[in-house]
C-alpha positions in Angstrom: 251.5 102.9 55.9 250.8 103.2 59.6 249.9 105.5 62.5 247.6 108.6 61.4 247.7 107.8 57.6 246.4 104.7 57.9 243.7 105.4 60.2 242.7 108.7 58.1 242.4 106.2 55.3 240.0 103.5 57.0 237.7 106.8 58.4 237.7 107.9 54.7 236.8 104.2 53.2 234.3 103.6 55.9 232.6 107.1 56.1 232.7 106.7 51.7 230.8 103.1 52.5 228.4 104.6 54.5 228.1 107.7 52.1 227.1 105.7 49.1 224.8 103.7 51.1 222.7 106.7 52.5 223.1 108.3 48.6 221.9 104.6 47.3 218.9 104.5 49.8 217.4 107.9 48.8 217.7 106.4 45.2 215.9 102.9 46.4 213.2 104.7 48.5 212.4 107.4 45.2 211.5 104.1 43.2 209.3 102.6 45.5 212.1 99.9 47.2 211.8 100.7 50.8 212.5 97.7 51.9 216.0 97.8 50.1 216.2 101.6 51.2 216.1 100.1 54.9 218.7 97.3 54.3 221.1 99.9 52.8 220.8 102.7 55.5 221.2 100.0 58.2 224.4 98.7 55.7 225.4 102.6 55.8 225.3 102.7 59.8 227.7 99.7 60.4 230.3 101.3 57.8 229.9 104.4 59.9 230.1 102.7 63.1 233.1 101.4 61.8 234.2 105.1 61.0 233.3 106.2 64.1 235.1 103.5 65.8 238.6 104.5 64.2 238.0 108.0 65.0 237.7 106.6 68.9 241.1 105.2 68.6 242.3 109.1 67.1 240.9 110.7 70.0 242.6 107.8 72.8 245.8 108.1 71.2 245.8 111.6 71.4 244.7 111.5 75.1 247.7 109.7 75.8 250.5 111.0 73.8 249.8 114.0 73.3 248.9 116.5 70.3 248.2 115.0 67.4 249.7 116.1 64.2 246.9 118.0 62.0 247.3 117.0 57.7 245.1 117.5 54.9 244.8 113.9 54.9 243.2 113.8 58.5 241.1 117.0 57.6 239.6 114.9 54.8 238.4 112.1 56.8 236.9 114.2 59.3 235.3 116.1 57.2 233.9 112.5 55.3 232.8 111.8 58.9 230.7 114.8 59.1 229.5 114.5 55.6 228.0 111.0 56.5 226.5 111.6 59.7 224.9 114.4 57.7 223.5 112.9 55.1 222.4 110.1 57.0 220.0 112.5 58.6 218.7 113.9 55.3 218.4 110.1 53.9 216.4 109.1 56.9 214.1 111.8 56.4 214.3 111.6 52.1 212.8 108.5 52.7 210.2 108.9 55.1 209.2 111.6 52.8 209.1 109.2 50.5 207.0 106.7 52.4 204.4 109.0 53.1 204.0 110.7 49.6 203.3 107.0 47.7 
C-alpha cells in the first residue's frame, strides 16, 4: 500500500488514537481521575498532531501535482479528523465540568 491509501490509513489510526483518548478522559474525569483525564487528553493531542501532520503532507502533494483523487477511503479519514478535533473540544469542556461540579 502506498500513496493516498496509506496516508488515509495513518490519518484514520491516528485521529482513532486520539478519539479514544478524548472518549477515555471524559470517562477518567466522571470518576474523579483528573489527573489521568489530563495525561490522556495531552496523549489524545500528540495522536492528533500526528493526524494532522499526515493531512499536511495531503494538502502539499496536492499543491504540487495537482488534484487529488477523492475515495471513500479519504472521506473517512477526514471525516475521523473532524470527529477528533470535535470531540476534543467537548472532552475539554466534559471535564472541566467535571472539575468544577466535585
Amino acid at each position: 500500500m502506498e500513496g493516498i491509501e496509506l496516508l488515509s490509513f495513518q490519518m484514520i489510526s491516528f485521529n482513532g488514537s486520539a478519539r479514544s483518548c478524548f472518549i477515555e478522559a471524559i470517562a477518567a474525569a466522571k470518576e474523579g481521575d483528573f489527573d489521568r483525564a489530563e495525561q490522556l487528553m495531552a496523549e489524545g493531542e500528540e495522536q492528533f498532531v500526528e493526524g494532522h501532520r499526515v493531512h499536511a503532507q495531503l494538502i502539499q502533494q496536492e499543491a504540487q501535482e495537482g488534484n487529488t483523487a477523492i475515495n471513500l477511503l479519504l472521506i473517512h479519514a477526514e471525516d475521523q479528523m473532524m470527529s477528533a478535533e470535535v470531540l476534543k473540544i467537548i472532552a475539554a469542556e466534559l471535564i472541566d465540568i467535571h472539575k468544577r461540579i466535585q
